[in-house]
C-alpha positions as CSV (number, residue, x, y, z in Angstrom):
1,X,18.1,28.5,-47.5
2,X,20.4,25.6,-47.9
3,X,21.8,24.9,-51.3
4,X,23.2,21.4,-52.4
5,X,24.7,19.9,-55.1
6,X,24.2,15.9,-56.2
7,X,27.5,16.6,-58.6
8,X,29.8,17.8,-55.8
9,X,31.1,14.7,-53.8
10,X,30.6,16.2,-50.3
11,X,28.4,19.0,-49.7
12,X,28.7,21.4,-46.4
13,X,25.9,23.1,-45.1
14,X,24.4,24.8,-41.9
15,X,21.8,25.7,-40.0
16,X,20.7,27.0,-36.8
17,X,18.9,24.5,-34.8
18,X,15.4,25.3,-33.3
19,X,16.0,23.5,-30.0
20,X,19.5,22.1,-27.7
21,X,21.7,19.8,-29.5
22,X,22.8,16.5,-27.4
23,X,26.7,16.8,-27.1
24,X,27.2,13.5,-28.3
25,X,24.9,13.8,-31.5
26,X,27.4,13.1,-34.2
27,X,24.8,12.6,-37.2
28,X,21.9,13.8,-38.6
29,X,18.9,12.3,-41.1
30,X,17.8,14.5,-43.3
31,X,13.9,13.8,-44.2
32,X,13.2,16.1,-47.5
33,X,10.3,16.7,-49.5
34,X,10.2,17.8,-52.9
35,X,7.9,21.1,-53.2
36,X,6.8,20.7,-56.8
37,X,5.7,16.8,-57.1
38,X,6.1,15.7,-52.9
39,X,8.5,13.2,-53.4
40,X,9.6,12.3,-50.2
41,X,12.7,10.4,-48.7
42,X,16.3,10.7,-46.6
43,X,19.9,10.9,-46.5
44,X,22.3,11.1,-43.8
45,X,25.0,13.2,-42.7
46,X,28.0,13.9,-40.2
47,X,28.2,16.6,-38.1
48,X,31.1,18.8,-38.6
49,X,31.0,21.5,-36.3
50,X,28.3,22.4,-32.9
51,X,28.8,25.3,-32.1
52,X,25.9,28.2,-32.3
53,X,25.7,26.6,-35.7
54,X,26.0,23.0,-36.9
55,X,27.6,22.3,-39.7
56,X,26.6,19.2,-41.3
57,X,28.3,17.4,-44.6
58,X,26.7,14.7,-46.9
59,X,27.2,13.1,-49.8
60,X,26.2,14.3,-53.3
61,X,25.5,10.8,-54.3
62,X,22.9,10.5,-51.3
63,X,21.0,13.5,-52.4
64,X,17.9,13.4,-54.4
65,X,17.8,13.8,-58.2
66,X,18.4,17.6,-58.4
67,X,15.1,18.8,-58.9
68,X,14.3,22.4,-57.5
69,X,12.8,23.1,-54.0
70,X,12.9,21.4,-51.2
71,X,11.7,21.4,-47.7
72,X,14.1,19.8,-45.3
73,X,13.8,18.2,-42.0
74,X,16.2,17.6,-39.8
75,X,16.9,15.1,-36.8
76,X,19.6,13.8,-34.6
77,X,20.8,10.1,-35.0
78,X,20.7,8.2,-31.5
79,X,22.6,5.4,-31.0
80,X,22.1,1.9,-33.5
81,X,19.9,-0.5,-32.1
82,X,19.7,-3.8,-33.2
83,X,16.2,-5.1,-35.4
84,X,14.1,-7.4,-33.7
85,X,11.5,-9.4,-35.5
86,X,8.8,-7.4,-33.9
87,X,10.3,-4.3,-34.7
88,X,11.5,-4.8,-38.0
89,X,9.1,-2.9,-41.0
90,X,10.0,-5.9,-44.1
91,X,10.1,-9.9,-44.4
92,X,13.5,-11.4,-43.0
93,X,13.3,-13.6,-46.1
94,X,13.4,-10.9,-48.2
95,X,16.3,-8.6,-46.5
96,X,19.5,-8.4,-48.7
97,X,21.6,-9.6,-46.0
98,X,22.2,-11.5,-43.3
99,X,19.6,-11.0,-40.0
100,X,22.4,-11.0,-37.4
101,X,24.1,-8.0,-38.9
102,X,21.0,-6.1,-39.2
103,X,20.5,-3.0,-37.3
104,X,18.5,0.8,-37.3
105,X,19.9,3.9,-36.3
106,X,16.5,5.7,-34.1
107,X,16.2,9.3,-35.1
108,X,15.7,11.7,-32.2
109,X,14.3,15.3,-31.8
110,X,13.9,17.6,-34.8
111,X,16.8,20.0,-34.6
112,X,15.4,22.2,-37.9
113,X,12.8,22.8,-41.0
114,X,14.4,24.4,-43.3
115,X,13.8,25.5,-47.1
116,X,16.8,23.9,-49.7
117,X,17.7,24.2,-53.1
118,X,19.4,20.9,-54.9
119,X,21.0,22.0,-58.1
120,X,18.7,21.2,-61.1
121,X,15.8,23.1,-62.7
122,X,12.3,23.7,-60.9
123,X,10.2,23.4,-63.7
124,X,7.5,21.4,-64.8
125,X,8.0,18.7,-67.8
126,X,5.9,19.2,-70.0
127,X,5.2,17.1,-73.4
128,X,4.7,18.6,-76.9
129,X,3.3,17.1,-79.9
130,X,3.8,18.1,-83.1
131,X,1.8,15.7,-85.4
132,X,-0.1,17.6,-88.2
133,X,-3.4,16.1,-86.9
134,X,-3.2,18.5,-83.4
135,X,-5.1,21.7,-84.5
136,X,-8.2,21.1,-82.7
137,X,-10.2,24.4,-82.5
138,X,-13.1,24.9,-79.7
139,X,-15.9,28.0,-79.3
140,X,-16.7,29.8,-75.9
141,X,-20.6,31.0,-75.1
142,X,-20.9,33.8,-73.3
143,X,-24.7,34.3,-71.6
């Protein structure tokens, strides 16, 4: 189980990876999924150490909202290739910045799956009302 923290500003972790880590894999992107309501998205992070081990750091300001559970998936960056119009997955008149200095980093094999916890509560919002009008009543039949 790997525990985070969006308040800290770096946050070390480690895992063991399921398969043979590249030598010259220097980061990772971590896919997560929130258990409760399957949010879904990604940060990155720098390896630290490869040794049986890898330990990885990220920032607490990339992590999701803390929220509970999560189930984590991890790849290996490979090397930043540049966009092409072709490969691109938005409008290059509605990119932030200029085409020419566009590029993605590919992700490679899945090193790891593993459970997390981000700091923050796992449990449900709920909403209460407390007008005077709410006290409906109901019968149950039993046959």
């Amino acid at each position: 189980m790997i525990q985070l923290k969006k308040s800290l500003t770096t946050n070390t972790f480690a895992f063991y990876p399921d398969v043979t880590v590249s030598g010259s894999i220097t980061d990772l992107r971590v896919l997560y999924v929130q258990d409760l309501d399957q949010s879904s998205g990604s940060f990155d992070a720098d390896i630290e150490s490869k040794k049986n081990w890898i330990v990885g750091q990220a920032l607490g300001s990339d992590l999701p909202t803390p929220s509970g559970q999560y189930t984590l998936t991890i790849k290996e960056i490979t090397d930043v290739v540049p966009y092409t119009f072709s490969s691109a997955d938005f409008r290059w008149d509605t990119a932030p910045y200029r085409w020419d200095n566009v590029a993605s980093s590919g992700t490679g094999q899945t090193l790891a799956t593993e459970r997390a916890y981000i700091e923050g509560g796992n449990e449900v919002s709920f909403t209460t009302y407390n007008s005077p009008n709410e006290s409906g009543t109901y019968k149950t039949y039993n046959s």
